[in-house]
C-alpha positions in Angstrom: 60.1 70.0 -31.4 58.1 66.8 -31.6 57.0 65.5 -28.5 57.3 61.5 -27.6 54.6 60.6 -25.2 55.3 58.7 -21.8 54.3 54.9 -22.1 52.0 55.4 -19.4 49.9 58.4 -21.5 50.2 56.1 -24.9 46.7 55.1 -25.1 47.2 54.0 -29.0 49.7 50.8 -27.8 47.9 48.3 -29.1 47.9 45.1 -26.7 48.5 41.4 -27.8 45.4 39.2 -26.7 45.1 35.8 -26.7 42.2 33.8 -29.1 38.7 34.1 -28.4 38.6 30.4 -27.9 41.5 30.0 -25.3 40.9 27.9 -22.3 43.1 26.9 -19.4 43.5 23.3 -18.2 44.7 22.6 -15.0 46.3 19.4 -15.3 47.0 16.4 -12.3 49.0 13.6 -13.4 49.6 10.5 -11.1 53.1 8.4 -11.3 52.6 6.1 -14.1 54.7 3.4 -12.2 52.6 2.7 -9.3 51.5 4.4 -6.0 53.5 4.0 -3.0 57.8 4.6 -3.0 59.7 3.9 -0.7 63.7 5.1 0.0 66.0 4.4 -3.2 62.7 3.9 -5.7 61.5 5.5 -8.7 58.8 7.5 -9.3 57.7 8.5 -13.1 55.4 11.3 -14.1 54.2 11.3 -18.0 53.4 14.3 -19.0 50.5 15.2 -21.6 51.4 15.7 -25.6 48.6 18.2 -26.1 48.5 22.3 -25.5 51.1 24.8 -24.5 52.5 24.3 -20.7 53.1 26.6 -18.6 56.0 26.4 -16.9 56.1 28.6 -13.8 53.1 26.5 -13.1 54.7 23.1 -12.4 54.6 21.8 -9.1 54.6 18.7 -6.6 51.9 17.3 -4.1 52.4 14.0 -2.1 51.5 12.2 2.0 54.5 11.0 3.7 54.5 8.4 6.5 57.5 8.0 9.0 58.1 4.8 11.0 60.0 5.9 13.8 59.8 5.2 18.1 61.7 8.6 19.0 61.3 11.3 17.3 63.5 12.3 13.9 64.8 15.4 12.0 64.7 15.6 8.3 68.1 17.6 6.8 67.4 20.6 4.0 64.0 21.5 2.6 61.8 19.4 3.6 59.4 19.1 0.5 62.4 18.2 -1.8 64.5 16.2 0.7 63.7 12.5 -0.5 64.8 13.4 -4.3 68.4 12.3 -4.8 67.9 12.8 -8.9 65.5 14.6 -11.2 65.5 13.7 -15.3 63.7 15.3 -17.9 63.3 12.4 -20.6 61.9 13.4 -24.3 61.9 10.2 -26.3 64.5 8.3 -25.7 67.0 11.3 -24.4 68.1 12.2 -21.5 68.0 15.8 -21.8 68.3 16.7 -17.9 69.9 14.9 -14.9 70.8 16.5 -11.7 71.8 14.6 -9.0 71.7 15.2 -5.6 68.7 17.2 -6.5 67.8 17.8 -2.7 71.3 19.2 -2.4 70.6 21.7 -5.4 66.7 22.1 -4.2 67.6 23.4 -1.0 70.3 25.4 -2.4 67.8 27.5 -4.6 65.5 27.7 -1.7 68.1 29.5 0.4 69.5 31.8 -2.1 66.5 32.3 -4.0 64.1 33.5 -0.7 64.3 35.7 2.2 63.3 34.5 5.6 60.0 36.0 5.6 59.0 34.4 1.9 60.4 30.9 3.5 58.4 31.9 7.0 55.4 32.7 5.0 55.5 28.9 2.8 56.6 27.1 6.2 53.4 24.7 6.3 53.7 23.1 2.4 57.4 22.9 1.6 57.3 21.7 5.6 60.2 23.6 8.0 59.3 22.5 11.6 62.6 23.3 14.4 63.1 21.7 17.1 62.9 24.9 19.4 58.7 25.4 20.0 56.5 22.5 18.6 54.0 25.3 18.3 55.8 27.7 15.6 59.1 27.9 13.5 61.4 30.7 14.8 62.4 32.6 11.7 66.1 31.9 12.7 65.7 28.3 12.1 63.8 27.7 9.2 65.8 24.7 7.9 64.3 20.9 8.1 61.8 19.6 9.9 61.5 18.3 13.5 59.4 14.7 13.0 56.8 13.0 15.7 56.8 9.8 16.3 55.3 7.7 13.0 54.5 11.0 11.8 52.1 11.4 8.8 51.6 15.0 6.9 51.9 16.3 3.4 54.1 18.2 1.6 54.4 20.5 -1.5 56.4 22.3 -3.3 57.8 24.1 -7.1 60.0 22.0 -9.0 62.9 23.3 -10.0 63.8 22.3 -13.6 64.3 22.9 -16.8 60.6 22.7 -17.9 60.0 25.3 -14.9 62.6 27.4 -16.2 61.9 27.2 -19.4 61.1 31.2 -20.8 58.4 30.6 -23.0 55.2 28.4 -23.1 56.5 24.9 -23.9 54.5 23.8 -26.8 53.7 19.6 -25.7 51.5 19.1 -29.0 55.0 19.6 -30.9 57.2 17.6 -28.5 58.2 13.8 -28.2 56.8 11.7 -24.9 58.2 14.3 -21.9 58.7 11.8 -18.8 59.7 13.5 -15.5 61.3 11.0 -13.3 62.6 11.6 -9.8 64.5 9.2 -8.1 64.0 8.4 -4.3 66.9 9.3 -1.6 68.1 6.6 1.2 66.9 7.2 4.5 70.0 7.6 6.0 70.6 10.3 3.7 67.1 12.2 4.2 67.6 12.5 8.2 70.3 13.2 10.4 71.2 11.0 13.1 72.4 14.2 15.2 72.4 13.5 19.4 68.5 14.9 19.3 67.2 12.8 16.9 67.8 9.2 15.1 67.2 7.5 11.8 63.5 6.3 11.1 63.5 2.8 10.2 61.0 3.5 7.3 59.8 6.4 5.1 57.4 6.4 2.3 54.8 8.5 0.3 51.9 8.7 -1.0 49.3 10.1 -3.0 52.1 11.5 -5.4 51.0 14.0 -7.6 52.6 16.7 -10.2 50.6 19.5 -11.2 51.0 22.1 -13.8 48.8 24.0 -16.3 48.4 24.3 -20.2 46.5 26.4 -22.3 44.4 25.4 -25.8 45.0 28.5 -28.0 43.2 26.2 -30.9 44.3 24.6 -33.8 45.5 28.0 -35.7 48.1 29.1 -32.7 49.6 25.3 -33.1 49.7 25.5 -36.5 51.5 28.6 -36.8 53.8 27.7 -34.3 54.3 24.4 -36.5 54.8 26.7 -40.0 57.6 28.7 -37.9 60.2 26.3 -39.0 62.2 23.1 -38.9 63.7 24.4 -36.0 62.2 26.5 -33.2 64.3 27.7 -29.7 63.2 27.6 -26.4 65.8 29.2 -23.6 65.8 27.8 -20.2 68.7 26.8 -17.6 69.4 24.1 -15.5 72.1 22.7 -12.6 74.5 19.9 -12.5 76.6 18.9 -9.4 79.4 17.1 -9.0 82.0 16.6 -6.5 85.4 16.0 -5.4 86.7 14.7 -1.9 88.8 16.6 0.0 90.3 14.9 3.3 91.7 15.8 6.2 94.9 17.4 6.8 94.6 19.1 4.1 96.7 22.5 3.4 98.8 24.7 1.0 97.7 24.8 -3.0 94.7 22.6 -3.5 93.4 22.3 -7.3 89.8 20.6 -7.9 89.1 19.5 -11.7 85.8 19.4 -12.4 85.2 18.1 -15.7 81.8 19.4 -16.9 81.8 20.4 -20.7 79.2 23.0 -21.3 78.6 25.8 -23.4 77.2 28.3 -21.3 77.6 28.2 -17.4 76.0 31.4 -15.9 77.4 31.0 -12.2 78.8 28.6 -9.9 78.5 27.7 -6.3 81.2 26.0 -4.1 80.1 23.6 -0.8 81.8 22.0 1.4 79.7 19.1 2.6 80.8 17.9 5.9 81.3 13.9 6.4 82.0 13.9 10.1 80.4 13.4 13.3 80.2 17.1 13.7 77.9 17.9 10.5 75.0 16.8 11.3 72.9 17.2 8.0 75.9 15.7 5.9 74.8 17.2 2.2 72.8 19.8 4.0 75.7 21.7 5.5 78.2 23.5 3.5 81.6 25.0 5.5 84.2 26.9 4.7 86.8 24.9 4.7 89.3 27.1 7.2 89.2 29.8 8.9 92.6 30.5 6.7 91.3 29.7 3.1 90.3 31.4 -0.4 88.6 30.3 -3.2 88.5 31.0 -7.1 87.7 29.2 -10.0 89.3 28.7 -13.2 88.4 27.8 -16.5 90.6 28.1 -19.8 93.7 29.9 -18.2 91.0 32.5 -16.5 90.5 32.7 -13.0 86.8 34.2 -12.0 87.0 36.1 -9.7 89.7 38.3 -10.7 91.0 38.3 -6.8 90.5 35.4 -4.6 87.6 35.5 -2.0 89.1 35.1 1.3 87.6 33.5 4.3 88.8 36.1 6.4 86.6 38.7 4.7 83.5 36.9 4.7 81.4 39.9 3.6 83.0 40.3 0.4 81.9 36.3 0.0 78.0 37.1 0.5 78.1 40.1 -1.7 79.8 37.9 -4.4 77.5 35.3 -3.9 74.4 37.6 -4.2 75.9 38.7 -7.7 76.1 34.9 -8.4 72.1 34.8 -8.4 71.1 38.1 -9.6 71.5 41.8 -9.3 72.6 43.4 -6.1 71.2 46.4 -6.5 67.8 44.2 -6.7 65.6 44.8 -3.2 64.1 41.3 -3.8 67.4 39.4 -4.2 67.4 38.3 -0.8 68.9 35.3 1.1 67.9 33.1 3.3 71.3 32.6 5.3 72.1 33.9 8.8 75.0 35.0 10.1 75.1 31.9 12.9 75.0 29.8 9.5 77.2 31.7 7.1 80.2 31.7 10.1 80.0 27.8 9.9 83.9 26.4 9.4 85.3 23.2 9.0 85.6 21.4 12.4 81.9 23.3 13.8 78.9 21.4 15.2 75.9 22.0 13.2 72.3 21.9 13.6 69.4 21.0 12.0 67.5 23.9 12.1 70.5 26.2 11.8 72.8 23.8 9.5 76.1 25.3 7.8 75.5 27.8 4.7 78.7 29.0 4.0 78.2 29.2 0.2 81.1 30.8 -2.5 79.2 31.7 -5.1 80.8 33.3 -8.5 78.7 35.1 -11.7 80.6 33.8 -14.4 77.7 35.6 -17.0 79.5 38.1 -19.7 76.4 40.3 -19.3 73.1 39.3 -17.7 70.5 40.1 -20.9 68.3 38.4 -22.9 70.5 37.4 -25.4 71.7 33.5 -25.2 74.6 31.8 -24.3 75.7 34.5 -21.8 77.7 32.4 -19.2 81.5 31.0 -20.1 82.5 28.0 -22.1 83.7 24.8 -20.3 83.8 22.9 -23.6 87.4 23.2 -24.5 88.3 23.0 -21.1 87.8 21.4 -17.2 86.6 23.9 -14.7 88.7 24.4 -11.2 87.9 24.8 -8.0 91.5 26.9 -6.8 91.5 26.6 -2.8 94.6 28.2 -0.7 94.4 27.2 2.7 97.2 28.3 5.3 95.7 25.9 8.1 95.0 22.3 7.5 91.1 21.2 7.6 89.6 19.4 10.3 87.8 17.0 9.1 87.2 15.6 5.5 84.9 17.4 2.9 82.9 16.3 0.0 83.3 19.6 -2.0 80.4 20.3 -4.5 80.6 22.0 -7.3 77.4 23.3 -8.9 77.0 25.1 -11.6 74.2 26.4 -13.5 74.1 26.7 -17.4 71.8 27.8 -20.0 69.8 24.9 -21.6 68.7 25.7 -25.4 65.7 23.5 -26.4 66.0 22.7 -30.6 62.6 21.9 -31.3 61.1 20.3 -34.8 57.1 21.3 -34.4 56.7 18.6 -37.5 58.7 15.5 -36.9 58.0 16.5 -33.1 61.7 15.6 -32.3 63.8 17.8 -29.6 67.6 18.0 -28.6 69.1 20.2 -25.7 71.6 22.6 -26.7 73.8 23.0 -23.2 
C-alpha cells in the first residue's frame, strides 16, 4: 500500500516565487481635474499604464469641511456618503457605472462586516452617534454625528471592479483606466431628522486614491503579452435601480427591472423610505408591511423557491446571509441589529440606528471558481414579486441591486479591453 503524504509533511512542493528583480510601488494619484469639489461635481482619478495593480490594495483618502451653525448628521457610511456614482472608464468605454454608489457602499459595509470589524475601523471610514461625543456605542455604528463647521478626514476601500478584480490587473497592457466618482447633493448626504439640519455647504479636500503595483520586469510582461489575443480577468460588480412604490399600496405587486446581464450572483431588495418618518431617505431600507413577502423572478423562475415572508423574519436574515456567502462561514457576519432589521414601513428611524431590513436572494448555480455562475437576465427582465395583505404607509423607492460577474477581455498587444457582464 502506497502511502500519500499530508500537505503539511510534503517538504518536496515546490513554491512559485516571484523574479529576483520585483519591486513594489506604492502609488498616490491626485484628481486630474482640480482640487477642491463641492456637492454635485466631478472628481477624476487617472490611473498609471505601467506594472501589475493590485487590486485589494485600492483605496480613498480625502479632508472634508462642513459649513453648518447647528450641528448635522451625515446618513450611511460616512467615508463613501458624498459618492452618488462610481465609473470605471478604459478608453473611451464605460465599462462600470453604479449609481447611487453610497447606497451600494454602505450596503457592502453592513453585510460584509460584523460590528466589532466596523467598531474597530470607526475613526477612518468616520461612524460618530449622537449618543456620547466621547465613543460610538457598538449599537449605533451608522453615520456620523457632525460639529459645527466641522473639519476631519476620511478613508476608506473602494468597492469596484478593479478591487474586485481576482488577479493582478496587468495596466502596462490596458487602455487609459480613469476612475471617476461623481459628487452627491447635500441634501442627499445628511438628514434633516428633528436633531439635526442640512449644512449649507460641504466640500473636500486633499483627495487622494491609493493603490499598489508591482514591476515583475520586462520578461513577466512579455509573457503575459505572448499569452494571447485574448486574456480573462474575473471580477464582479453592482448595478441599482429602482422602482416607486406609493402609498396605499396592497394585494399582487410586480416590479420589472429591466437589467440584461449574463451572470447575476445575488440580489438585494430595499425599500428606501421617502417620508418624514425615514430620516436617512437612501440610507434606510423597510419592509414594506408587517403583512408582506417577497420573491424574485427571472425567465418563468421564481428564486426563492417559497416566498420570504415578513412574518418570519429569521428565515429573511438567514437567506440574506446565503446571498453574500456561506453560512456555515464564522466570518460571514452582519452588521444589522435587531432594533434595525424590525424596521417596517410607517417607523421612525434614526441615524445611528437607520432601517436595515434587507431581502437578500443567492441566485449562484454553485459558488466555485468556475465563471458565469449566477443566472441570466439577458433574455429576460428580472422581478421583484411582493404580496402584501396590508396596504403600506407611506411611499417607497424600492431598490433593486444586484450583483454580477464582470469578465475583463483583454488584448495585452493592441492594449484594447471590453467587459463581458
Amino acid at each position: 500500500m502506497s502511502v500519500v503524504l499530508p500537505k503539511s509533511v510534503d517538504y518536496t512542493e515546490i513554491l512559485p516565487a516571484l523574479p529576483d528583480n520585483s519591486t513594489t510601488v506604492s502609488n498616490v494619484i491626485s484628481p486630474s481635474n482640480g482640487s477642491v469639489f463641492q456637492n454635485s461635481s466631478i472628481v477624476q482619478f487617472d490611473l498609471g499604464s505601467t506594472n501589475f495593480l493590485v487590486p485589494e490594495s485600492l483605496s480613498l483618502r480625502y479632508t472634508y469641511k462642513v459649513t453648518s451653525a447647528v450641528g448635522s448628521q451625515m446618513v450611511g457610511l460616512p467615508a463613501l456618503a458624498p459618492f452618488s456614482r462610481l465609473e470605471t472608464i478604459m478608453g473611451s468605454s464605460v465599462c462600470e457605472s453604479i449609481q447611487n454608489y453610497n447606497q451600494i457602499s454602505t450596503l457592502v459595509a453592513n453585510l460584509s462586516m460584523s460590528v466589532a470589524e466596523k467598531y474597530g475601523q470607526q475613526f477612518n471610514l468616520g461612524y460618530k452617534s449622537s449618543g456620547d461625543a466621547a465613543y460610538v456605542p457598538m449599537d449605533e455604528l451608522d453615520g456620523r454625528l457632525m460639529a459645527v463647521n466641522e473639519e476631519g478626514s476620511f478613508s476608506s476601500t473602494l468597492p469596484s471592479m478593479i478591487s474586485y478584480s481576482e488577479k493582478l490587473i496587468p495596466m502596462f497592457a490596458l487602455p487609459s483606466v480613469r476612475i471617476q466618482l461623481t459628487l452627491d447633493s447635500i441634501a442627499n448626504m445628511f438628514t434633516s431628522g428633528t436633531s439635526a439640519v442640512v449644512p449649507t455647504g460641504f466640500e473636500i479636500a486633499n483627495v487622494e486614491l491609493c493603490y499598489r503595483t508591482v514591476n515583475m520586469g520586462a520578461e513577466v510582461e512579455q509573457m503575459t503579452r505572448s499569452m494571447g489575443d485574448q486574456i480573462f480577468i474575473k471580477s464582479q460588480s453592482f448595478v441599482n435601480s429602482a422602482q416607486y412604490l406609493a402609498a396605499s399600496t396592497s394585494g399582487q405587486i410586480s416590479l420589472i427591472f429591466n437589467q440584461r446581464l449574463a451572470s447575476v450572483k445575488s440580489a438585494f431588495v430595499l425599500g428606501a423610505g421617502t417620508h418624514a418618518t425615514s430620516v436617512n431617505k437612501w440610507g434606510d431600507s423597510y419592509a414594506i408591511s408587517a403583512g408582506a413577502d417577497y420573491q424574485i423572478q427571472v425567465g418563468g423562475i421564481s428564486y426563492p423557491q417559497r416566498p420570504l415572508r415578513v412574518d418570519r423574519k429569521a428565515g429573511i436574515m438567514q437567506e440574506l446571509r446565503e446571498a453574500v456567502g456561506s453560512i456555515y462561514d464564522r466570518k460571514n457576519s452582519l452588521s444589522v441589529n435587531t432594533v434595525e432589521f424590525d424596521r417596517v414601513n410607517g417607523d421612525t428611524s434614526t441615524c445611528d440606528q437607520p432601517a436595515k431590513f434587507f431581502v437578500g436572494v443567492n441566485l449562484e448555480k454553485l459558488s466555485s471558481g468556475s465563471l458565469l455562475t449566477g443566472i441570466s437576465t439577458a433574455n429576460s427582465p428580472i422581478s421583484l414579486l411582493i404580496n402584501s395583505s396590508t396596504a403600506t404607509t407611506h411611499a417607497l423607492n424600492m431598490h433593486l441591486i444586484l450583483n454580477y460577474d464582470a469578465l475583463l477581455q483583454i488584448n495585452p498587444t493592441e492594449r484594447t479591453v471590453q467587459v463581458l457582464m
